[in-house]
N, C-alpha and C positions, 0 to 999 in steps of 0.2 A: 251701690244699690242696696240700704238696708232699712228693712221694715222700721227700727224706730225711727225714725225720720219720715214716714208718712201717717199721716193722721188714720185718727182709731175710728172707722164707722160705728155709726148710731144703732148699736146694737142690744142698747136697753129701753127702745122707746115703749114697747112693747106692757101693759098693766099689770098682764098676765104671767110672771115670772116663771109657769112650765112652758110657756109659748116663746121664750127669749133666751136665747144661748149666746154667751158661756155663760152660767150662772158659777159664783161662791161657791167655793169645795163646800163649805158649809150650809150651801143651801141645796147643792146637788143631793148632798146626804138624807136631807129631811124629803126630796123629791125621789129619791130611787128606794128609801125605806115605806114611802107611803105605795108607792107602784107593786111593792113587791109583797105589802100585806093586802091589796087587792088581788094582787094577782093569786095567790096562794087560794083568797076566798073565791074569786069571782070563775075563774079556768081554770085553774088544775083538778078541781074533782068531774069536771065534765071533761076536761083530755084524760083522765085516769079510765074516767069510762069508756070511752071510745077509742083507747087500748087496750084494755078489758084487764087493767093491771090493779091491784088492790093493795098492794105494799111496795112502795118507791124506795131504792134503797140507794144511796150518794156516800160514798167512801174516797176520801183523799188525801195524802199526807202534805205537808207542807214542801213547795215546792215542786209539786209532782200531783197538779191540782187539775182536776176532770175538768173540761171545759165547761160542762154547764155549773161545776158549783158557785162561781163568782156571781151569776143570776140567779143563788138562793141564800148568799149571805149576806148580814147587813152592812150598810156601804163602810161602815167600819173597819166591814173587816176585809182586810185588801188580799188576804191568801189565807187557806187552810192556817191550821193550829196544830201542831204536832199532826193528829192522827183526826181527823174530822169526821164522823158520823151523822147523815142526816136521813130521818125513816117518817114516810110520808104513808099516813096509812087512809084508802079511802073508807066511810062507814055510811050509815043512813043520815049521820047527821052532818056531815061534810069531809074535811079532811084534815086528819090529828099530823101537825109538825111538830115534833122531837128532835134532839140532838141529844148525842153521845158524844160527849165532848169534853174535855179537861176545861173547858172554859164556858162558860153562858153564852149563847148563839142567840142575842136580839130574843126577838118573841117565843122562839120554838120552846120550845116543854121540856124542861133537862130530863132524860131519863138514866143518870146515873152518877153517881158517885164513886170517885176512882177507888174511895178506900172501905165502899160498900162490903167488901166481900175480903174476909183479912185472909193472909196465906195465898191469893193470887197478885201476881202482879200484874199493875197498871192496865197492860194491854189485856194480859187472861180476864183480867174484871171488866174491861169494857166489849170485847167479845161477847162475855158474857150476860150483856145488857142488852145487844142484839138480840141473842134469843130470847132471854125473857120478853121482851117487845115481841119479838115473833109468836111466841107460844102464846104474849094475850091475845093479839092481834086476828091469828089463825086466819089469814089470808088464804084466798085459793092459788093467786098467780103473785109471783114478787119478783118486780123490774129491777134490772141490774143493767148497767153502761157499757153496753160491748154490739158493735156495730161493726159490721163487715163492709157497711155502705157508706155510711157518715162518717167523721171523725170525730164531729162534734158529739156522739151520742155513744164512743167507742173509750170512754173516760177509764173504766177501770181497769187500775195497774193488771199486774198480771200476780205479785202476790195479795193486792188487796183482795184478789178475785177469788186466789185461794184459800187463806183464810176466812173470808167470808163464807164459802161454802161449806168449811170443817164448823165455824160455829152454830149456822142455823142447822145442820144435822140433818132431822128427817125431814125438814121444810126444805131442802135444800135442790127436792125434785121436785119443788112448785116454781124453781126459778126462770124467767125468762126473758129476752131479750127486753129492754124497755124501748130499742130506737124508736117508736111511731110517739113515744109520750114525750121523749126528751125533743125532738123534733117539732112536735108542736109545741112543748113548753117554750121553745126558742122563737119558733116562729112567729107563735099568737100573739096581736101586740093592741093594749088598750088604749081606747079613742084620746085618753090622755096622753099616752106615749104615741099617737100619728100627730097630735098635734104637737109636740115636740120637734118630730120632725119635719113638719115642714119647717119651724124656724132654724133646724140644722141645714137641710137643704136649702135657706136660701141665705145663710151665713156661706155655704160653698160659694152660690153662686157669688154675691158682694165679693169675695176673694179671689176668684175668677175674675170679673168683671175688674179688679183694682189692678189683677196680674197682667192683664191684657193694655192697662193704660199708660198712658204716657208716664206718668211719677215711678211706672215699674220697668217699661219698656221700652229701650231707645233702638228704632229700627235704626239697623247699619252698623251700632254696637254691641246691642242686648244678645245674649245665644238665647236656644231655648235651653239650652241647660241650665243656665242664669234662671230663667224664670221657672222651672222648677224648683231648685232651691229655696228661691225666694218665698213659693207659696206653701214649702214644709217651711220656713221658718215663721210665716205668718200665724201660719196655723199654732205655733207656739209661743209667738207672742201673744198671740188674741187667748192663752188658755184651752186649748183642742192638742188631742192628739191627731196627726196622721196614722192611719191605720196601712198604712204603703207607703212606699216613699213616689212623691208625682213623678207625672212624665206629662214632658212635652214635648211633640213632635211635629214637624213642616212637611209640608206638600208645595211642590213648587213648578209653575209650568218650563217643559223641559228636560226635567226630571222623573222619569218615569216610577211606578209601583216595583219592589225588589220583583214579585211575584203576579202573576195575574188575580189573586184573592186581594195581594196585599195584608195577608197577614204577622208575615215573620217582623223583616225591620226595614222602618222607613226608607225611601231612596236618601234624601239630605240627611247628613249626619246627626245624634242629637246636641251636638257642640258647634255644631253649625250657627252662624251671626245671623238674624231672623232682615231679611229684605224685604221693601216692596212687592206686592204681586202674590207673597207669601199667604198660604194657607195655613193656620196656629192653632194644634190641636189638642186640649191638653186633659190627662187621666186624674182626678184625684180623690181621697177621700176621707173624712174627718170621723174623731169619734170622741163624743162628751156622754155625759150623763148612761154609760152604759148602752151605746148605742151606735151606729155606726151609717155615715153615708157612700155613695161612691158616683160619679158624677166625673162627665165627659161633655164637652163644649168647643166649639170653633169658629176661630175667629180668620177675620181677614185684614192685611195690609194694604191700604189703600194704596195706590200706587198714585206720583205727582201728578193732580188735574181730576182724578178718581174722586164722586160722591159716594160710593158704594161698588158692589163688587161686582164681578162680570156677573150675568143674567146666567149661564151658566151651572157657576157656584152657587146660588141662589136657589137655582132649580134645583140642585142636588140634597140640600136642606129639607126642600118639599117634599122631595122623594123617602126621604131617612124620618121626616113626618109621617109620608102615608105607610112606611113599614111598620111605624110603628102603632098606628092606628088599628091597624091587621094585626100586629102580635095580641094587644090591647082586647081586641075584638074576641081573641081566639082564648083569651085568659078566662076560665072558669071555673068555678068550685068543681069537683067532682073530677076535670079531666085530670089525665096525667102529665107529667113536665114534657113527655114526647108527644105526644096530643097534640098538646098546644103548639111545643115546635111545628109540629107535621102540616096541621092545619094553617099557621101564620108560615109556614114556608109555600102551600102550593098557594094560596090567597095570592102571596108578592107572585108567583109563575105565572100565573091565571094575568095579570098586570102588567106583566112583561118588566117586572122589580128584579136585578140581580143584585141579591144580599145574602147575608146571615144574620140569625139570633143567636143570641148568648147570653140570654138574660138569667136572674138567677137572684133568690130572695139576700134580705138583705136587714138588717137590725142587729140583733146584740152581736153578729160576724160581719164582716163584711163581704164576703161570701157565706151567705148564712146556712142556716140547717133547713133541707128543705128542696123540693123538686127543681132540679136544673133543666131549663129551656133552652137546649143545645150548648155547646163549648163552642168555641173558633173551630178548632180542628174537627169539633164531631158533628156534624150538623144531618145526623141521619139515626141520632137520638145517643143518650147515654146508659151505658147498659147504670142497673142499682139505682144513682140517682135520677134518673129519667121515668122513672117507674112511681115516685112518689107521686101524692095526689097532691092540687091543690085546694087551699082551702079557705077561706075568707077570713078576714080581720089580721090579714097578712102585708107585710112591706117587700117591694121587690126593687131592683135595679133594672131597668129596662135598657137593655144594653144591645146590641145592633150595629149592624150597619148597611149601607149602599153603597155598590160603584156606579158612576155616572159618568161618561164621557160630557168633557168640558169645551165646547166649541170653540172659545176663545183661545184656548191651550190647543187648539190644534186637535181636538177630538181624543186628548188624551185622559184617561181612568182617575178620577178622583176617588178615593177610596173616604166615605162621610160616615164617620161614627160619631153615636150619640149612645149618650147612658143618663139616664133620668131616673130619681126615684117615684117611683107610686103605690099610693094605699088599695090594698082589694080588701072591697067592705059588701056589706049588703046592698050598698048604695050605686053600685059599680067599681071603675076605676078613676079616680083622682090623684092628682101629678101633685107632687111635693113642691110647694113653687113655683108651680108652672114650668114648663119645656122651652128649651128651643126651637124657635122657629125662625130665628135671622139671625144670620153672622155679626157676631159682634165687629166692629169695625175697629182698625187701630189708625190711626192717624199716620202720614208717611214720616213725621218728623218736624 
């Protein structure tokens, strides 16, 4: 069973080369450095506003690289540079990007010269170029990367933290948390970058849909562990990284849930040989062009004489639809991530739905930065992350699930998750791709 041996889907039919992935390293570059001088113009001095921060400061050494800097430098540059400096100042006329930097950082404004100032070394002279930045600057509040909630927004080291605050000196009691700005700088995503991703989400799904087929799948030899592999290694012949490594797991009538949620681990093992009658459930998720999807689907094994799957299985599908319609429903700007849990949890009570959410935004992380809509285990809100608001022009994973008693099976609990991405825009909510809404079928053989 290996990827070179099945043929490459039609993945550039597409005119519009930021609507078509994988694209050329070479083309990704000239695509993620034009995103990122929009984005600098078009969001960040309106999220600089609306965390009321007026000097962005991004410190990181090589190696030991804050999570959000790789989404402020140019695609060139694949990791800090020795000691990387980047001061993002808001004013009346938009927002000034500099770099301190031993090296020329793409667009940004060098503001220093290591050999500016003789008699300091290297470091003491670009220290030193912070503050004079600060001192023109004379901001009122100035964001620093240290988050007690995110990880993503909790970037700076613990000495760059400290010398940073011995250089800017008496600025150094205007400093303050930036999480709400790096949070949204993560989260905001331009109508060019959603449309991007629907052509990433539906390169999952083609991958999916190829994992599930005969050329990938031989019921009665295939495991699912087999077809996991398979689809990280697709992902890397096609030019994508995995951002996880897949899973795929079986439900099987007979077989009961470990648990009555069904959350920990499957009943059938995941090295188990996928049979007839099998339920094929599988987690995965890819990452190009700075960006990231994550995406859940399930299929079913036709069993000999079977067009399709028990009525059942089928219903259970429609049910993990209507949850998700109610989570969908309950997604708004303004609410908080426990909001929207609370309300898309009693909506499914109110319907007589036994499920969970666990949805949770989704672009440059793959669990992104940004309000969480329950976990597995928390589904009665998350303290920190559950508190953020959300906000429009954002990507999510809508992730979920239903159990369903299966008449066919004997009335036993099918546990039916689904994870789909979608954009929240002004316009409401739109699916990356389109959703599941029927089992993919696999042929018995």
């Amino acid at each position: 069973m290996t990827s070179s041996a099945l043929p490459r889907p039609g993945l550039r039919d597409d005119p519009d080369p930021c609507r078509t992935v994988p694209l050329p390293l070479r083309e990704q570059a000239d695509v993620r450095d034009r995103w990122l001088s929009q984005r600098l113009l078009d969001l960040l001095p309106g999220l600089m506003d609306r965390a009321g921060i007026d000097l962005w400061v991004v410190v990181a050494r090589e190696y030991n690289e804050d999570p959000v800097l790789p989404t402020l430098l140019p695609a060139t540059w694949l990791s800090a540079r020795r000691r990387t400096i980047l001061l993002f100042h808001r004013s009346d006329d938009g927002v000034t990007a500099a770099a301190v930097s031993r090296y020329p950082v793409g667009q940004f404004l060098p503001a220093w010269e290591a050999d500016e100032q003789p008699g300091l070394s290297p470091a003491q002279s670009q220290w030193a170029a912070v503050r004079r930045f600060a001192d023109q600057a004379a901001p009122r509040t100035i964001g620093i990367d240290v988050s007690a909630v995110f990880a993503h927004a909790d970037g700076l080291s613990a000495t760059e933290h400290r010398l940073l605050l011995a250089a800017l000196g008496p600025h150094a009691e205007k400093v303050v948390p930036a999480q709400d700005l790096v949070v949204g700088w993560l989260e905001t995503r331009l109508p060019e970058e959603i449309a991007v991703l629907h052509a990433m989400n539906r390169l999952a799904h083609q991958v999916i849909d190829e994992a599930y087929s005969p050329a990938v799948l031989t019921v009665g030899r295939t495991t699912a562990l087999d077809v996991a592999w398979w689809i990280r290694q697709r992902f890397a012949d096609l030019g994508v990284d995995g951002w996880f490594q897949p899973t795929v797991g079986l439900q099987r009538a007979g077989v009961p849930l470990n648990d009555e949620r069904g959350t920990v681990l499957p009943g059938v093992p995941y090295d188990a040989v996928i049979e007839p009658g099998d339920l094929v459930h599988c987690d995965v998720g890819l990452s190009t062009l700075g960006l990231t999807t994550d995406t859940q689907r399930n299929g079913y094994v036709l069993r000999p004489g079977e067009t399709g799957p028990p009525p059942g299985l089928a219903a259970a599908v429609t049910v993990g639809n209507r949850m998700q319609d109610l989570t969908t429903a309950a997604l708004r700007p303004g609410r908080t991530g426990d909001e929207v849990l609370a309300a898309a949890r009693a909506a499914a009570a109110a319907e007589g739905i036994d499920g969970d959410v666990y949805s949770h935004p989704v672009g440059v992380h793959g669990h992104g930065a940004g309000p969480a809509i329950g976990l597995w285990d928390q589904q009665d809100g998350v303290p920190g992350a559950g508190a953020a608001e959300v906000h429009p022009d954002t990507v999510w994973a809508l992730e979920l699930c239903v159990r369903v008693p299966v008449p066919e099976w004997g009335g036993q609990l099918v546990r039916m998750a689904l994870e789909q991405g979608i954009a929240l825009t002004a316009a409401g909510v739109e699916y990356l791709d389109g959703r599941q809404t029927e089992l993919i079928l696999i042929p018995p053989g």
